[in-house]
C-alpha positions, 0 to 999 in steps of 0.5 A: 129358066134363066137367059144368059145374054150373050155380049158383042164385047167378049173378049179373052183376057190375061190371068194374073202374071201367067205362067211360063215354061220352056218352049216346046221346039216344033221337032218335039211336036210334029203334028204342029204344022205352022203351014197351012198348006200341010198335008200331013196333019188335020190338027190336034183337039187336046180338050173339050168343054161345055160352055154356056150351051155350045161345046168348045174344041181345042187343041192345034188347028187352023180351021174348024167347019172350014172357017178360020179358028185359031187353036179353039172352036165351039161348036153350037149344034149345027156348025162350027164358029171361032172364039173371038181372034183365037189362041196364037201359039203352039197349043191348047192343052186344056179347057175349063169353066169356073166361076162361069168363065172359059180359062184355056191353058197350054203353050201360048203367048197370045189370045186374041190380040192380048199378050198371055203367058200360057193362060187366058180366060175368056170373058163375056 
């Protein structure tokens, strides 16, 4: 059985150029309520995926477990934790794994505190 030896020094990082679109206006996506306050949205999860061990959510949200995530959470079988500072943006469309790397996509331009073009990858 192999160990994978989880590093403090995670971080999200840009995946080449990026990719770039149209921004969507909030009036196309009215789930997506940029006040926390809003009581009308319990935010979106629009991909899941198992990454080393623990299931990651994503989507459009503030807050998973009632901890501050911003648009991705994991969840590592008894409570809910962020994926570093989180996605900034609209959303996360979609989540995968290759090369054992955790790539999200969707329509954002920061993760964590790195400038993205609607890509990023989050690397131990």
């Amino acid at each position: 059985m192999s160990v994978i030896a989880i590093s403090a020094e995670a971080q999200w990082m840009p995946v080449g150029g990026g990719v770039q679109g149209e921004p969507v206006k909030k009036e196309v996506l009215p789930q997506i309520r940029d006040d926390e306050t809003s009581r009308d949205s319990n935010g979106n999860i629009n991909a899941l995926v198992v990454y080393q061990g623990e299931l990651y959510a994503a989507g459009s949200f503030k807050t998973a477990g009632g901890k501050k995530a911003s648009n991705i959470a994991r969840w590592n079988g008894k409570e809910w934790l962020p994926v570093g500072n989180g996605i900034q943006g609209s959303m996360i469309t979609a989540l995968c794994v290759y090369k054992n790397e955790l790539y999200a996509t969707g329509l954002f331009d920061k993760a964590g505190n790195i400038a993205v073009r609607n890509i990023a990858r989050w690397k131990w």
